[in-house]
N, C-alpha and C positions, 0 to 999 in steps of 0.2 A: 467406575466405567469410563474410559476414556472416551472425550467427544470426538464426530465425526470428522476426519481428515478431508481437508477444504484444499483444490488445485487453481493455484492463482492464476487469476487469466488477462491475457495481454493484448491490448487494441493495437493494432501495426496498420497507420494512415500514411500510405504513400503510392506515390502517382504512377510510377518507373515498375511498371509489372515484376522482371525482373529482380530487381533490388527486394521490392515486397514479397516475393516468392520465397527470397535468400532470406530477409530477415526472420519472416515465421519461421520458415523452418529451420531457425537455429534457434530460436525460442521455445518451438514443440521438443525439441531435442535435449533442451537444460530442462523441461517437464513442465512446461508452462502451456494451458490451456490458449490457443489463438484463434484470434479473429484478425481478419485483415480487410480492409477496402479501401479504395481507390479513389476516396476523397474526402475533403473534412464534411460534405456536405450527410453523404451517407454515413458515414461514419458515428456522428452526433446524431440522426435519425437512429440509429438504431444501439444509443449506447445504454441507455435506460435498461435494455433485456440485454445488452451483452454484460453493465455492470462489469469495467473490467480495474484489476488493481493496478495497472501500469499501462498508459499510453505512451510507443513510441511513434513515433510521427517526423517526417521529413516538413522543413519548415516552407518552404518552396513546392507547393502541392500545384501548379501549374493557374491555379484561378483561386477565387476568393469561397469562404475566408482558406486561408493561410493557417500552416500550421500553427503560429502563436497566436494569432486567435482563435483556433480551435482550443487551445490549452486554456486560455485563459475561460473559456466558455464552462468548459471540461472542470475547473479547479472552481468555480462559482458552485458547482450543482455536483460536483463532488468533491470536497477537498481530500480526500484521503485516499486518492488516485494519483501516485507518483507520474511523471513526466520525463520522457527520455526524447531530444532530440535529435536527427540524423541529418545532417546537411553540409554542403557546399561553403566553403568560407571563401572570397566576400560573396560570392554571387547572390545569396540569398538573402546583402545589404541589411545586417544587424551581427552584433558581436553578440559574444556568448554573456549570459543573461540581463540583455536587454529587454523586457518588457515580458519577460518569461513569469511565469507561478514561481514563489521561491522552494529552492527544492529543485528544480527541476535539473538534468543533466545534459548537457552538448557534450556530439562524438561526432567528429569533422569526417565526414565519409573519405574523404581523400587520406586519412592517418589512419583509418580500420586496417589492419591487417590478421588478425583473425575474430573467428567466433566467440572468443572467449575473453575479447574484448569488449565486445557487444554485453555480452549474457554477464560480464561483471561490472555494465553500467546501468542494466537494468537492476541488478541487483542492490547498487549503489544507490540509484532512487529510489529505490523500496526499502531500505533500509533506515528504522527509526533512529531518531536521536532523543538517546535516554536524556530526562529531568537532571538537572547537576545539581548535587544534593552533598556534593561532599564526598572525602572515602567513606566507602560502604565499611562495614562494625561486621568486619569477620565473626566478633565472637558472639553476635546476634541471629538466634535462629529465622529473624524477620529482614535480614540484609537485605536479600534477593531483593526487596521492593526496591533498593538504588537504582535499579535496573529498570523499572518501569517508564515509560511516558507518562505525560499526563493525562492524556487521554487512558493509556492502560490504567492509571491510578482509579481515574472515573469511573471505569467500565466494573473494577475491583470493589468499589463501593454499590454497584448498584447490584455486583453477584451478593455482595456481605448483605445486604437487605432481603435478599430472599428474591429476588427477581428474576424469570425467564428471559431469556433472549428476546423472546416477542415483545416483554413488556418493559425490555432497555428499548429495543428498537423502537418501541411506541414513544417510551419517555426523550431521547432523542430525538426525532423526529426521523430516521434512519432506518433503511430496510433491515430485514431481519437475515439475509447475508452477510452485510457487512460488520455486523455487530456479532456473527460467528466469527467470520475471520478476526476481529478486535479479539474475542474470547480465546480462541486458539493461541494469538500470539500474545496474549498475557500469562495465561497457561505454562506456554512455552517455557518463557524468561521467567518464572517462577520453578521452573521443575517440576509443576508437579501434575503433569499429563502423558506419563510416559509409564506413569505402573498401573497394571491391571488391579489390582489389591485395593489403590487411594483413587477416592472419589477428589475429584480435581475441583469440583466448587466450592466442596466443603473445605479440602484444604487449604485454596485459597483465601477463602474466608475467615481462617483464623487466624493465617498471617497479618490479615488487614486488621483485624479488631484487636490483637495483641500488639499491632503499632500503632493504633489510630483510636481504638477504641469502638463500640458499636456507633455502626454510622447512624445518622439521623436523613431523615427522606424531606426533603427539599422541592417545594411545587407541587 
């Protein structure tokens, strides 16, 4: 049975009505769940329930704190919340990543010139970077795991244990959202949540113990 289809959602902090108007809704348009508000103050009030996978944020919010420290606040208490910047170069007096999460992306608002400029830099923060492990062994039916993260490797060991999402997300210390969306995009990059026929945990699970062996539960 394939697991349920998760819609990433995007915090859009910025002061300029307008601008915040335009961003979301070229956000909702690439398929992205938004929330948007009008300062880092509210914003971080209410991120806990909005839980969003990508904060874009203009660095220049009119008062304090400031977009880079909202991020930096943001990447403390969640790090697996990509960062996209939107601002004015110099006015907003910091170069591009200065003091920023690493990870994160600057997009000079004065150089946007379309939509799909935008929706391919949010895309680009949210984009992992696989484990370097060498070329992947084509002639290995366990390749695919070249492709994982680290974190996806983790999350792989803790499905090969027999473990529920609830009780990674416990073991973690992580809500049980986020460790859906971990499981979907390990899924993904492994192939095998796409057929009605294959049960996606079990299959993942055998690629991991046929490469690694049965894991051992750790704490």
């Amino acid at each position: 049975m394939k697991e349920a289809a998760w819609v990433r959602r995007a915090l859009v902090v910025e002061d300029q009505p307008l601008m915040r108007a335009l961003v979301a809704d070229a956000l909702r348009h690439a398929g992205f769940e938004v929330h948007d508000r009008s300062s880092a103050a509210v914003a971080l009030a209410d991120f806990d329930e909005i839980d969003p996978d990508v904060l874009v944020t203009d660095i220049d919010l009119g008062r304090r704190p400031n977009g880079l420290e909202m991020a930096t606040i943001v990447h403390a208490r969640a790090p697996h919340c990509a960062v996209v910047f939107l601002t004015n170069y110099p006015r907003a007096g910091i170069a591009p990543g200065e003091g920023a999460p690493a990870g994160s992306v600057f997009l000079d608002k004065t150089a946007l010139e379309t939509v799909a400029d935008l929706v391919a830099a949010v895309e680009s923060a949210l984009a992992d970077k696989p484990v370097a492990q060498g070329p992947p062994r084509a002639d290995s039916p366990d390749a695919v795991l070249d492709r994982l993260t680290r974190t996806q490797l983790d999350v792989l060991r803790c499905i090969a244990l027999g473990w529920s999402n609830a009780e990674i997300a416990r073991r973690r210390e992580s809500s049980v959202r986020s460790v859906e969306k971990m499981v979907t995009r390990t899924f993904d990059a492994l192939g095998v949540n796409h057929s009605p026929e294959l049960n996606p945990r079990v299959a993942a699970s055998q690629l991991y113990v046929r490469r690694f062996g049965m894991p051992t539960e750790i704490g």
